[in-house]
C-alpha distance (Angstrom), angle and dihedral (degrees) to the residues before:
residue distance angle dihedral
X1 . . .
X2 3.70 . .
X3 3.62 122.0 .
X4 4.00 117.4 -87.7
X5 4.36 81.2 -116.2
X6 4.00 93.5 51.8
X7 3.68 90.5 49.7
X8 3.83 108.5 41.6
X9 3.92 119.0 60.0
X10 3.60 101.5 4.3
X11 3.50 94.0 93.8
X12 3.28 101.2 21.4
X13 4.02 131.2 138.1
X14 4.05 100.7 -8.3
X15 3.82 88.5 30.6
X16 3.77 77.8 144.8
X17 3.84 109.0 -40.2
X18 3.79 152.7 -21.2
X19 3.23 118.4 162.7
X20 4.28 153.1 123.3
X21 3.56 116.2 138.7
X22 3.66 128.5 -143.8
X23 3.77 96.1 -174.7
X24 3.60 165.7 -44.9
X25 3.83 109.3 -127.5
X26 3.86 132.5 131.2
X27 3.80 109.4 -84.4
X28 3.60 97.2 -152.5
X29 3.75 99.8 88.1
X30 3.97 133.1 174.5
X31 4.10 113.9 -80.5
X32 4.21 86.2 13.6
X33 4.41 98.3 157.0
X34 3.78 103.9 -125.7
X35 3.65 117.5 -116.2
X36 3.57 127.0 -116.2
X37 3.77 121.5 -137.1
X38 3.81 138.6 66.8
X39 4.17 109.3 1.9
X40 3.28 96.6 -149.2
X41 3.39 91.9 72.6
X42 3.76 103.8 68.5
X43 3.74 139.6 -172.1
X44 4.29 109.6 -66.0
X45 3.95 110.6 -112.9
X46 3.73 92.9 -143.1
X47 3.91 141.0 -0.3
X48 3.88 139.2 -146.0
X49 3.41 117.8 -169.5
X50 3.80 147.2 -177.5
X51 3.76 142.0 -142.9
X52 3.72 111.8 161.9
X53 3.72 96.8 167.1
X54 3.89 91.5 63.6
X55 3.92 80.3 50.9
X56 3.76 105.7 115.0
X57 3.99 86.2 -168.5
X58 3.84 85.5 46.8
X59 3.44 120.4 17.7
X60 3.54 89.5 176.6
X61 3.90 144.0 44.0
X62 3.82 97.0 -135.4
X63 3.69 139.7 -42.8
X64 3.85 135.1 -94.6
X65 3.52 140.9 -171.5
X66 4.11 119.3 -92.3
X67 3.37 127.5 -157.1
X68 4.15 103.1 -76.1
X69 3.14 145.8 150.4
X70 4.20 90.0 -126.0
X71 3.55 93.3 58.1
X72 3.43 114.4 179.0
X73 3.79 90.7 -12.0
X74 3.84 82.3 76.2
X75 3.77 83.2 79.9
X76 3.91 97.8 48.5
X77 3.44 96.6 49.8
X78 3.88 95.6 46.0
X79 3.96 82.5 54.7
X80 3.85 92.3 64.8
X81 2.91 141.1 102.5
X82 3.45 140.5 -103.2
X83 4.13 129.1 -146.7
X84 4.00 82.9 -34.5
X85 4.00 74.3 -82.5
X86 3.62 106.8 97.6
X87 4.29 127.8 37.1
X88 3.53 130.7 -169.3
X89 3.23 132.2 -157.5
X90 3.78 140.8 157.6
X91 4.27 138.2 97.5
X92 3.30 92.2 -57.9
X93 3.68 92.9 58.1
X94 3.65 95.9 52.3
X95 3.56 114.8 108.4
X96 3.73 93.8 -177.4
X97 4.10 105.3 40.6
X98 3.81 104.4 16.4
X99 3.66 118.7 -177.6
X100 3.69 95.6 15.9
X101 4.18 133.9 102.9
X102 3.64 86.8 -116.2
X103 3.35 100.8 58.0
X104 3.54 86.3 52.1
X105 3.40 98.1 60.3
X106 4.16 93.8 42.1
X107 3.96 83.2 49.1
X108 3.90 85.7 50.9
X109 3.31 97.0 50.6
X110 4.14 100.8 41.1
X111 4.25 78.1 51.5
X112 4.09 83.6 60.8
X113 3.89 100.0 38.2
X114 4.73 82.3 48.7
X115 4.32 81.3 50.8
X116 3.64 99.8 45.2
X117 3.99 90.1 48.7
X118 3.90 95.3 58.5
X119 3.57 99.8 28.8
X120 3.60 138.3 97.3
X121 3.82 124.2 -129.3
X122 3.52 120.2 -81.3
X123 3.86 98.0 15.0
X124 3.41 126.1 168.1
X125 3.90 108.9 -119.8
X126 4.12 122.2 -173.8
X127 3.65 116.2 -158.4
X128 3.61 120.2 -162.3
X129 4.44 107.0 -145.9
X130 3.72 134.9 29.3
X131 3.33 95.2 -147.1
X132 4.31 111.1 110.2
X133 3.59 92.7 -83.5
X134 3.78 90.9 58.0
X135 4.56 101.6 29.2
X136 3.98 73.4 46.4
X137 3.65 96.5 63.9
X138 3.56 94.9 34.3
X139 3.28 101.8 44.2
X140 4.08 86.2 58.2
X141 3.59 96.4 44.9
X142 4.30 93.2 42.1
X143 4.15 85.9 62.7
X144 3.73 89.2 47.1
X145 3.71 86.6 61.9
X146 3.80 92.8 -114.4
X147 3.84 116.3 149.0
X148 3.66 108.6 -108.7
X149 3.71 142.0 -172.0
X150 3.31 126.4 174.0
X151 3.79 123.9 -164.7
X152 3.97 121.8 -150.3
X153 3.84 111.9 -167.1
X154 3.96 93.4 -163.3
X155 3.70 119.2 59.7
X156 3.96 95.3 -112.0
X157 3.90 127.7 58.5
X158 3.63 122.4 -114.8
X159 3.47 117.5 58.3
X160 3.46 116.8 -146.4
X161 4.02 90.4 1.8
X162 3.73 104.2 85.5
X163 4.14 123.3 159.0
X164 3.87 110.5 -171.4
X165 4.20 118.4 163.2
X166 3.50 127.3 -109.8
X167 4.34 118.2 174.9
X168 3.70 81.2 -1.9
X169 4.18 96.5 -62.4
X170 3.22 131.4 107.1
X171 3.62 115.7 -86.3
X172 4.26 112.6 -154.3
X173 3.87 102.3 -142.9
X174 3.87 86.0 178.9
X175 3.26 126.0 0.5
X176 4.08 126.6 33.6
X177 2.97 121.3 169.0
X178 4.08 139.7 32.6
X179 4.22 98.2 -127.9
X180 3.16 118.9 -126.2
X181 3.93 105.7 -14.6
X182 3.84 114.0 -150.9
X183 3.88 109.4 97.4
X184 3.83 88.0 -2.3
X185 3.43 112.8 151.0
X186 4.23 90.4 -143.9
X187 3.85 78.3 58.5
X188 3.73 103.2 60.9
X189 3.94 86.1 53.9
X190 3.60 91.7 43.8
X191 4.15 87.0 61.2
X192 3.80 90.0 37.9
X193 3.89 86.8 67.3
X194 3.27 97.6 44.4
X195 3.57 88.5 -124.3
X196 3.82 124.3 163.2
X197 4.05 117.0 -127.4
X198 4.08 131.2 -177.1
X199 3.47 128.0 -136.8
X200 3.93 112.3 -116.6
X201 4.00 120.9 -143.0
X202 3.53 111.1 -150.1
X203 3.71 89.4 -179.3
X204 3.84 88.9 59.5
X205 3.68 94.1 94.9
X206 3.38 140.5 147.4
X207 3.43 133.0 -159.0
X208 3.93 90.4 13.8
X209 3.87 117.5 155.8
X210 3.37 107.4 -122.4
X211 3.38 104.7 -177.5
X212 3.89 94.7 53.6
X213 3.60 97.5 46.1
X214 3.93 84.3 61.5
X215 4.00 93.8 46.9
X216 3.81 82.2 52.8
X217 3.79 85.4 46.8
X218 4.16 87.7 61.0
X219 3.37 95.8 50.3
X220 3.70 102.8 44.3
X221 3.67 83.6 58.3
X222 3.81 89.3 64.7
X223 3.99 81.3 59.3
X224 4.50 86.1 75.9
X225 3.98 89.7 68.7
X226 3.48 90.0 54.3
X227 3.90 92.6 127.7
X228 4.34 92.1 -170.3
X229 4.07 102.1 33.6
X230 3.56 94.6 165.8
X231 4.15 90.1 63.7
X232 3.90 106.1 24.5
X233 3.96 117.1 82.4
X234 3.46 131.3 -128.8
X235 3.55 82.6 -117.2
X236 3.59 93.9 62.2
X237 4.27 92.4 79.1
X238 3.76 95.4 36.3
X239 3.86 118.8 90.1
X240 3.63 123.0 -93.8
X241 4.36 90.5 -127.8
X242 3.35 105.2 35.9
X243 4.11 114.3 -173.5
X244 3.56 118.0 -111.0
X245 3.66 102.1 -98.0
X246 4.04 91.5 43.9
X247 3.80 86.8 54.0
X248 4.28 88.1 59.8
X249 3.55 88.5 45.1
X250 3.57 91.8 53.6
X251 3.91 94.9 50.7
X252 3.78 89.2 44.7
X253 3.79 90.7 57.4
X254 4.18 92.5 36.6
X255 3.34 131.0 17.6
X256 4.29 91.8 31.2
X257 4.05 84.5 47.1
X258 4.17 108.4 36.5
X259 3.69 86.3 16.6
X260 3.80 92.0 -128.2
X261 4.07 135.1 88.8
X262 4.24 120.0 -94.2
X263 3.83 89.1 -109.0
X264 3.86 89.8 58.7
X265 3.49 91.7 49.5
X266 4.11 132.9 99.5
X267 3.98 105.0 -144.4
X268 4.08 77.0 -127.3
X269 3.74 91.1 73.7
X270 3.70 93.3 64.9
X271 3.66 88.3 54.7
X272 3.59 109.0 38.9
X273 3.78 128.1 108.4
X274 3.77 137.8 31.3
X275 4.07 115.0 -55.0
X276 3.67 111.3 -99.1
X277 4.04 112.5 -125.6
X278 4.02 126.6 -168.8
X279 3.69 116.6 35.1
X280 3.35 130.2 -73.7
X281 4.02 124.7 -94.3
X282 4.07 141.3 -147.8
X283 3.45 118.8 -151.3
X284 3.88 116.7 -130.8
X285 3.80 96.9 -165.9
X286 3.59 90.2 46.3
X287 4.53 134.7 -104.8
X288 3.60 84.4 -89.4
X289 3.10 97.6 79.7
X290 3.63 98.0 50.6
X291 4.08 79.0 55.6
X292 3.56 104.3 55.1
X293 4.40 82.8 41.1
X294 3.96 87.6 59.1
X295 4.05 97.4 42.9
X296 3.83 97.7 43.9
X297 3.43 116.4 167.0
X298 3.96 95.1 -13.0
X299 3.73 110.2 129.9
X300 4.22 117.3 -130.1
X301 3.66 124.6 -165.0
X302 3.99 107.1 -129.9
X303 4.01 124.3 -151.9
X304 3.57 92.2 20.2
X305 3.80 109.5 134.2
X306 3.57 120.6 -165.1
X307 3.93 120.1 -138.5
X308 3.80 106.4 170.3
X309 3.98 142.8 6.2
X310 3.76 121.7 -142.9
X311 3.62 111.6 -165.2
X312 4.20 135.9 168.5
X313 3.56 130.7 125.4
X314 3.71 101.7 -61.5
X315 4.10 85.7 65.2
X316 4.13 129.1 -103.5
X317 3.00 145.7 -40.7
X318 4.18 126.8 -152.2
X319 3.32 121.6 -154.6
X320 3.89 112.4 -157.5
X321 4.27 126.2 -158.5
X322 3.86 85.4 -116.4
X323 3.69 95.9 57.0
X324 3.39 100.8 -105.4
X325 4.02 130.8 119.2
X326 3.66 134.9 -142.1
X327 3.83 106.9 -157.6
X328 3.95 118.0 -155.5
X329 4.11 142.1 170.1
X330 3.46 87.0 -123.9
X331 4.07 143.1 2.6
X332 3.74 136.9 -130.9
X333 3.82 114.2 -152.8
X334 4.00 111.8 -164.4
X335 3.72 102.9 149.7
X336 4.14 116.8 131.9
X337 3.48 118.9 -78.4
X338 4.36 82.6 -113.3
X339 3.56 87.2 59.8
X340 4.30 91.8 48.4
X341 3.57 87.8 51.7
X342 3.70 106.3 45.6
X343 3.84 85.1 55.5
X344 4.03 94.9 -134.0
X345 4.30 90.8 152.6
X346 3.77 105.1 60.9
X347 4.08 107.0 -141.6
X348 3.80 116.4 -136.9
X349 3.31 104.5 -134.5
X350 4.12 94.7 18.9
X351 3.75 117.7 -102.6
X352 3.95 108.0 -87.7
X353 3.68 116.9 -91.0
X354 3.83 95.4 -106.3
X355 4.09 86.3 57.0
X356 3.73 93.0 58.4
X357 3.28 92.8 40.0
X358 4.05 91.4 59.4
X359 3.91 81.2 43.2
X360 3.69 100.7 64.6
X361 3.86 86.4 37.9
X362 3.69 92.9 69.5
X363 3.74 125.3 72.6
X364 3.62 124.9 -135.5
X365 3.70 103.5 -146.4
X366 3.86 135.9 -166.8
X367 3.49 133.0 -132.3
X368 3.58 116.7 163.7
X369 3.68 131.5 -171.5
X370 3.85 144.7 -153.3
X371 4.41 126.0 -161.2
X372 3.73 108.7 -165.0
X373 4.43 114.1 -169.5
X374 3.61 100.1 -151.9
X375 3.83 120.0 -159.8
X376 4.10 94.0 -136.1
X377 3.77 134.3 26.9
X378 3.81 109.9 -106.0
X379 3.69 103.8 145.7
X380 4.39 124.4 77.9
X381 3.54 98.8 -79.4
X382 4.06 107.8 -155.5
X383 4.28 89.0 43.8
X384 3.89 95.2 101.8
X385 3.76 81.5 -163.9
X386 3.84 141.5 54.2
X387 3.89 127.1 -161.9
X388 3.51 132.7 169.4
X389 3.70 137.4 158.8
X390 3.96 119.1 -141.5
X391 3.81 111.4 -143.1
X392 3.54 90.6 -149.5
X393 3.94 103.0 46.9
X394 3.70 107.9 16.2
X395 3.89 116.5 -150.6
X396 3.76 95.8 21.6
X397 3.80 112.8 132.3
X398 4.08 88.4 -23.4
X399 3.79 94.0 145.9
X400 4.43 128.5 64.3
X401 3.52 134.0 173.9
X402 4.06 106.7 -148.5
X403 3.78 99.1 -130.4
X404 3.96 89.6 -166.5
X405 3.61 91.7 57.5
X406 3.95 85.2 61.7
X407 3.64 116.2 28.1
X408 4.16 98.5 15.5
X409 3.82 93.6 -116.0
X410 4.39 123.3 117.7
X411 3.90 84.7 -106.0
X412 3.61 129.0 152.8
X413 4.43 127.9 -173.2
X414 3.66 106.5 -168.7
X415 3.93 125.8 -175.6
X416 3.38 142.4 -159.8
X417 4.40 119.9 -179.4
X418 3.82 130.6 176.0
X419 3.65 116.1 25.0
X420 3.85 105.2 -19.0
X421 4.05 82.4 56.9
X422 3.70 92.4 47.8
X423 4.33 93.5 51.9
X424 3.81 92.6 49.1
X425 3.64 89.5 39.4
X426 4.27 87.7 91.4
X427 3.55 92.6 36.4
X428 3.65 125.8 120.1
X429 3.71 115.8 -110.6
X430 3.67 95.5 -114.5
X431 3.78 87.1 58.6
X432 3.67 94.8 46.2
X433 3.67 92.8 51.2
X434 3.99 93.6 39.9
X435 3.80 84.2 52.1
X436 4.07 82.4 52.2
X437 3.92 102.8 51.1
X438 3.83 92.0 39.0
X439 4.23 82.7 63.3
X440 3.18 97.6 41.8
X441 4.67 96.6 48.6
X442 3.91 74.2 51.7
X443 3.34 94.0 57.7
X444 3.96 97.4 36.7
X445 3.47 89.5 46.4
């Protein structure tokens, strides 16, 4: 069982992705009722926000493990092959980084290294997704001299790695950070660019509960006697009316990490994949760049959604919304695990039984989050992190990243994951960042 410090906050928030933005437009608007509460906290100048469930290229932040009798297997065998016709590949595949953009990529480039053993010279490979998973593979298989097209339903690359600017910084609409950095492989193409990166301090917090995160501690230790982790719940060992501030420590720890609630999680998800070592990094200049480094000079085919696969042994067939097909030897499938499960690309023949099985197995969770540019300082500005627990709502908007302490500018990234993500998920943006400000006057106050 790993320690309650290896699990919580090392993957946390960007662990691979949460993203889909609905805009970047001054939130001070004509007729706006002015809020009551602290004045130093005044109205934001502009707001980014995300709502990756809403996504149709998404539908998801990131996956998890349920409660299943595969367990982590579920990943393994959605990582296989099938008929040496169709690949997958993608976070949710990765048995050894899930839920992170460097799992991705290593699940991107394992998809490549399974092609280039069964294929012939000179194929012609599609790959569904430019995000890592999918420039991964492609990249590997375009300097093997295989012919490659990859097809990009939205009309940017990336995927769930998306870099927009807010106060002139980059602003991470997926992922964040690069997880635990020594012998990462995100790491080695950070340094290829040249790039420069800061070390985050999770335990540079303020306003952190102290004494709940150690009655969370207590029970989590309950979690080692577990004697079927792969079906019980995290859930299962907590109480059933947790206090307030026990309640924000237990969406710090779950829903803002594994982007899903204790009851939907398998006691295997806390435990799964390889131990992260080094500390974790931000990236100044933006995980874009460390995108457009890994795809180079391979071409992708943007706003071209896929609706159906056709595969057998003479190769496959994709079907695209406009009618058209792209036919192939072989196929590389790295949409999100949301996308797998709501069954948008119809299979010809169906994906074998064991395949959907693994499918409904995996989670597609939601984390969601929200940069505010203030026009003042008001906030502690060496605390790289925020936390605070509302009495009234526990969990909601309990978790900040102090932009200042970073990049120098008043900016704020808030989150929310699990359920609180999921209600505001439909919400309009003035409600979302309403919701936001009303936090943080509490917290100021």
């Amino acid at each position: 069982m790993k320690s309650p410090d290896e699990i919580g906050r090392r993957r946390l928030l960007g662990s691979a992705l949460a993203m889909a933005v609905t805009g970047t437009v001054p939130s001070c608007k004509p007729g706006t009722t002015p809020r009551r509460g602290n004045p130093r906290v005044r109205e934001p100048v502009r707001y980014l926000r995300t709502s990756w469930s809403i996504d149709p290229f998404a539908r998801c932040s990131y996956s998890y493990l349920g409660p299943s009798s595969l367990g982590a297997q579920a990943r393994t065998m959605l990582a296989a092959p099938v008929g040496e016709r169709l690949y997958f590949a993608g976070e949710a595949t990765s048995s050894e980084a899930p839920s992170t953009a460097h799992g991705a990529l290593e699940s991107g480039r394992r998809a490549a290294r399974q092609v280039i053993d069964a294929a012939e010279e000179g194929e012609h490979i599609v790959i569904i997704g430019s995000g890592f998973a999918g420039l991964g593979c492609a990249r590997a298989l375009f300097d093997e001299d295989y012919q490659v097209t990859v097809l990009e339903g939205r009309d940017r690359i990336g995927g769930r790695i998306w870099t927009q600017h807010i106060a002139g910084v980059p602003a991470e609409m997926g992922a964040s950070w690069i997880h635990g950095s020594s012998g990462n492989v995100m790491t080695r193409v950070l340094k290829e660019t040249g790039d420069p990166s800061y070390t985050f301090d999770y335990e540079n917090v303020t306003g952190e509960d102290e004494q709940a995160m150690r009655e969370l501690a207590r029970y989590e230790e309950k979690l080692e006697d577990l004697e079927d982790p792969d079906e019980a719940t995290v859930a299962s060992v907590m109480p059933r009316n947790p206090s307030a501030a026990l309640r924000t420590a237990l969406t710090i720890n779950y829903p803002l990490e594994y982007a899903a609630e204790p009851h939907q999680l398998s006691v295997t998800a806390t435990l799964e994949g390889r131990d992260p070592k080094g500390p974790d990094l931000l990236l100044p200049q933006g995980y874009s760049r460390l995108l457009e480094h890994v795809r180079g000079d391979v071409p992708v085919r943007r706003r071209q959604v896929v609706t159906g696969i056709e595969y057998g042994t003479d190769g496959v067939s994709v079907t695209l919304r406009d009618g058209n097909t792209v036919k192939a030897d072989r196929a590389v499938i790295t949409v999100p695990i949301g996308v797998l499960k709501a069954a948008t690309i119809d299979f010809e023949p169906a994906l074998p039984a064991l395949k959907q099985k693994a499918i409904e197995s995996l989670g597609a969770g939601l984390l969601d989050k929200l940069w505010l540019e203030f026009p003042n300082l008001f906030w502690e500005k060496d605390a790289d992190v925020i936390e605070w627990s509302d009495p009234k709502n526990p969990g909601l908007w309990p978790w900040w990243v102090n932009g200042y302490k970073t990049f120098g500018k008043p900016v704020l990234l808030g989150f929310n994951g699990g359920d609180h993500a999921h209600r505001l998920a439909r919400a309009s943006d003035d409600e979302v960042v309403d919701s936001a400000i009303r936090a943080l006057q509490h917290m100021q106050s």
